[in-house]
C-alpha positions as CSV (number, residue, x, y, z in Angstrom):
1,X,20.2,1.7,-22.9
2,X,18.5,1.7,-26.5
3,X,14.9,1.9,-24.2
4,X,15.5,-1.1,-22.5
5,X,14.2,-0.9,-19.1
6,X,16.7,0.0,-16.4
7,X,16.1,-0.1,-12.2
8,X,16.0,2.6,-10.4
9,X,19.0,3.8,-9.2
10,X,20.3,1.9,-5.9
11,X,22.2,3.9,-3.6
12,X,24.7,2.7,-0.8
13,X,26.0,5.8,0.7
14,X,22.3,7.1,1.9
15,X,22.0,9.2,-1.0
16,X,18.6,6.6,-2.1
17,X,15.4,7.4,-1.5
18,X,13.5,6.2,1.8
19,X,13.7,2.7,1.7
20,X,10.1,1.0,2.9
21,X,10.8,-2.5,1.9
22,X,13.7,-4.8,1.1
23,X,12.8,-8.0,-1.2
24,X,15.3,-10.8,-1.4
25,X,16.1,-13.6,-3.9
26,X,16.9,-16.7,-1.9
27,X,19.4,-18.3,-3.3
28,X,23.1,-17.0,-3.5
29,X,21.5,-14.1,-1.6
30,X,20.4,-15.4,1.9
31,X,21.9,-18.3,1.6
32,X,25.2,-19.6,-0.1
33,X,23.7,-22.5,-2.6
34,X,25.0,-21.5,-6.0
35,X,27.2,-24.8,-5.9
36,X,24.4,-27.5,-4.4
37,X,21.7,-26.3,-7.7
38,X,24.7,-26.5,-9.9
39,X,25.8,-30.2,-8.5
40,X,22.1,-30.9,-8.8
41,X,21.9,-30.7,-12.7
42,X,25.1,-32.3,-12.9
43,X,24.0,-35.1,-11.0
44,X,20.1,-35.0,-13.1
45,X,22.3,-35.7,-15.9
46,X,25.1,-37.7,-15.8
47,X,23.8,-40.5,-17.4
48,X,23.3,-38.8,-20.7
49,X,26.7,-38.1,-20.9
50,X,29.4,-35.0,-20.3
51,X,28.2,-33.1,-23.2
52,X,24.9,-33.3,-21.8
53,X,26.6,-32.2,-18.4
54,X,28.3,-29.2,-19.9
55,X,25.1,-28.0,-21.5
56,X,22.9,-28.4,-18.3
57,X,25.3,-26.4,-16.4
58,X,25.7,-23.6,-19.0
59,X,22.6,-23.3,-19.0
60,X,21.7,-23.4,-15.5
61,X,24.4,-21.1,-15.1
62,X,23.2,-18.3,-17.6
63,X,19.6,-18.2,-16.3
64,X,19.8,-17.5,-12.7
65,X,16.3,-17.2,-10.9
66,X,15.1,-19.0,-13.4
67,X,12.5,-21.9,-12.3
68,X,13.7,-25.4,-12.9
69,X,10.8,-26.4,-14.4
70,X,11.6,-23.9,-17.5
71,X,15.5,-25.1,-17.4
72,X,14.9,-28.9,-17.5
73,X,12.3,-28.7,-20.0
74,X,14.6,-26.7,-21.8
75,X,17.7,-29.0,-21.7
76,X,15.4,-31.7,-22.3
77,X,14.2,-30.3,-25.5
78,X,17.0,-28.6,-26.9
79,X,20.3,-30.2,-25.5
80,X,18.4,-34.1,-25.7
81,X,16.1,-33.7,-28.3
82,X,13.4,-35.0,-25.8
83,X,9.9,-33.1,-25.0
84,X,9.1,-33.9,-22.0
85,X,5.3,-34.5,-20.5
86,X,3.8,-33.0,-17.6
87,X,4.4,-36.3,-15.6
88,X,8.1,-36.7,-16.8
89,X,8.5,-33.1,-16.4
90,X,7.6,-33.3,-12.4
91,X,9.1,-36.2,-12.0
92,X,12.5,-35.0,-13.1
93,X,11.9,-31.7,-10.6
94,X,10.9,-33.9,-7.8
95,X,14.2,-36.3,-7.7
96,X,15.8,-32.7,-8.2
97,X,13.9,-31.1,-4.7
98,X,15.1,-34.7,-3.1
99,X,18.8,-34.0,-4.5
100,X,18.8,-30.1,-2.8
101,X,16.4,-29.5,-0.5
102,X,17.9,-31.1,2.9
103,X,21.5,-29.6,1.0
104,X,20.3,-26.1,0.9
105,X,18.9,-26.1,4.9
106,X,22.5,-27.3,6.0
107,X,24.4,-24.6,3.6
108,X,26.2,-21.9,4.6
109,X,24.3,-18.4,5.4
110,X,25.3,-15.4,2.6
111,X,27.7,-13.6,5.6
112,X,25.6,-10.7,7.1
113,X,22.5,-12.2,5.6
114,X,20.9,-13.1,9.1
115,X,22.1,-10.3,10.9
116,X,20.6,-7.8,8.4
117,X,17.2,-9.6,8.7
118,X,17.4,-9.8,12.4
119,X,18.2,-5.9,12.5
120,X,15.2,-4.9,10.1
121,X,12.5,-7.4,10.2
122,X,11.1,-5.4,13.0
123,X,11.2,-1.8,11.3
124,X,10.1,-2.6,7.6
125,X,8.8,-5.6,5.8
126,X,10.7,-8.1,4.5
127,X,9.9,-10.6,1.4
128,X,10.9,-13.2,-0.5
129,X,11.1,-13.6,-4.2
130,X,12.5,-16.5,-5.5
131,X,12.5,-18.8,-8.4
132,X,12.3,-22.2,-6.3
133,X,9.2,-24.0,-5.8
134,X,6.9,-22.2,-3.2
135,X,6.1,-25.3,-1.1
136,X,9.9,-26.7,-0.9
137,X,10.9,-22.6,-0.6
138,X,8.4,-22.0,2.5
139,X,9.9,-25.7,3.9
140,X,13.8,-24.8,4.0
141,X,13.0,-21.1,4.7
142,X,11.4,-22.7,7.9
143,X,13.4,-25.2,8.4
144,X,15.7,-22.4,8.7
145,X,14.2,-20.7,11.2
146,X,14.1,-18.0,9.1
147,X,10.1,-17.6,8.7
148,X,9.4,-14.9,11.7
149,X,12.3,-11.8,9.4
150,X,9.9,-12.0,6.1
151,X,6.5,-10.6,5.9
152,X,6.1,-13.4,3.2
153,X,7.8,-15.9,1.2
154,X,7.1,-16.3,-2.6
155,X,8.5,-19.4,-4.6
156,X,7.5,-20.2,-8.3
157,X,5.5,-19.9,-10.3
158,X,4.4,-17.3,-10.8
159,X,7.7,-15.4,-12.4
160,X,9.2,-12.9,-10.2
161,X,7.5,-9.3,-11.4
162,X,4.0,-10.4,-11.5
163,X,4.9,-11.5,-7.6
164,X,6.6,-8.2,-6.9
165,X,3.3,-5.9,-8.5
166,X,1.0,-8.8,-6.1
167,X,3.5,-7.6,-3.2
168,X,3.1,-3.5,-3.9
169,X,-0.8,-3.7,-4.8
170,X,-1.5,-6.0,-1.4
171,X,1.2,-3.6,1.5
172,X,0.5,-0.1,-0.6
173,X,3.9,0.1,-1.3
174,X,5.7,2.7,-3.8
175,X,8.1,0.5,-6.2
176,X,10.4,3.4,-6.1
177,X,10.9,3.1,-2.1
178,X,11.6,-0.8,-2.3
179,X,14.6,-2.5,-3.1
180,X,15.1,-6.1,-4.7
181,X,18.5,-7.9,-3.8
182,X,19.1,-10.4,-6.0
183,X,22.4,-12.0,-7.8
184,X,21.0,-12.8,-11.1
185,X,20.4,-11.3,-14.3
186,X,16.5,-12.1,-13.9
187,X,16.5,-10.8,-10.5
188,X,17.6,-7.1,-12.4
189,X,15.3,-7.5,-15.2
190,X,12.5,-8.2,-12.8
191,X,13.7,-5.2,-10.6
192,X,13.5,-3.0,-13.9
193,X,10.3,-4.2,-15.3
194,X,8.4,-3.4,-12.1
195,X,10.3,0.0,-11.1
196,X,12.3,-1.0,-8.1
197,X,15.3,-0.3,-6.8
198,X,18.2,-2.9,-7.3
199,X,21.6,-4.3,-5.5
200,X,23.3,-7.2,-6.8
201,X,25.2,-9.7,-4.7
202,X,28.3,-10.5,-6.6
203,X,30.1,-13.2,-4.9
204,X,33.7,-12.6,-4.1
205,X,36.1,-14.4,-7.4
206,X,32.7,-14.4,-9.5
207,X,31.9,-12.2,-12.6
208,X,29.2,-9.7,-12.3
209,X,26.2,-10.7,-14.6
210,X,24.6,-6.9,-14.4
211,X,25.3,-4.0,-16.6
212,X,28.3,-1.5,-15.8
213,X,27.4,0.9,-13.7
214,X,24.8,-1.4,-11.5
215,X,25.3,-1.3,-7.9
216,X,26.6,-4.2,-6.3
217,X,28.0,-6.1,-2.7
218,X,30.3,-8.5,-2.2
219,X,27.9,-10.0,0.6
220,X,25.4,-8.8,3.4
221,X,27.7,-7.2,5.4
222,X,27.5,-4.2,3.2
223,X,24.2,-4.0,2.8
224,X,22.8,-0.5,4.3
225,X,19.6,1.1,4.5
């Protein structure tokens, strides 16, 4: 593609390579939250008015696994014409970990998502790669009950591929043996730049954001190694 970085090929019919580890996104992956972020920036900003709505949500929408800090400050200074501080900056991500967190614990599970991890925490590491906040991640990952699948649990910052080349330097693993599962655009990107193998999770009446030709499942269920 023009010398753009690709993933690896991702096969679901045992034609892949060995498969030595699995990393997850989080959300829309493990666990069905899509709709409680997206209320979230509704609700964050409602009192600037629908246009200011409609542009949150866009672009909250378009830049999946994408932390929130980089989104709000964003929306802030393009969308409101307002830069935010460092102080107005965590307080806005704070009331928005108070608007999802307890939200996100009670959601639904991706289907299959807990039964994969049960099956294969035992036989090869699981991880964790997510754009949320590490500390409120690690909480509703335990919460949960979730903690004992994953080998370990990565929120933001940093962004996802310097975690994933942290994750193959520290378990010796080959980025061509390990797959990322993820449901965003980012999540791809972050598969090619480091070399691994990539799925997407393309929820059932929802447009694919990956390149033709990417391998995709509707959920967990049909998710092999």
């Amino acid at each position: 593609m023009n010398g753009v970085p690709q993933p690896a090929v991702a096969g679901l019919n045992g034609d892949a390579p060995t498969t030595e580890a699995v990393i997850f996104d989080f959300d829309g992956v493990i666990v069905e939250s899509a709709d409680i972020k997206t209320e979230a920036f509704i609700a964050l900003y409602k009192e600037h008015g629908a246009q200011a709505v409609a542009a949150a949500v866009a672009h909250h929408q378009a830049n999946g696994g994408i932390s929130r800090r980089k989104k709000i400050r964003h929306i802030h200074r393009e969308h409101l014409g307002i830069g935010l501080n460092e102080d107005g900056l965590e307080a806005l991500c704070q009331r928005f970990s108070r608007l999802v967190e307890s939200a996100v614990v009670d959601c639904a599970a991706v289907a299959g998502a807990e039964s994969f991890l049960a099956a294969h925490h035992r036989r090869l590491p699981l991880f964790v790669v997510s754009g949320t906040p590490h500390e409120e991640l690690m909480r509703i990952v335990d919460r949960r009950r979730l903690t004992p699948y994953f080998t370990a649990v990565f929120g933001s910052p940093p962004e996802k591929p310097p975690t994933i080349r942290a994750i193959l330097r520290r378990h010796g693993l080959a980025a061509a043996n390990v797959l990322f599962v993820g449901d965003a655009r980012t999540d791809y990107e972050a598969a090619a730049e480091t070399g691994l193998r990539f799925i997407g999770r393309v929820a059932p009446g929802t447009a694919s954001p990956f390149p033709a030709g990417t391998a995709v499942i509707a959920d967990l269920t049909e998710l092999s190694l």
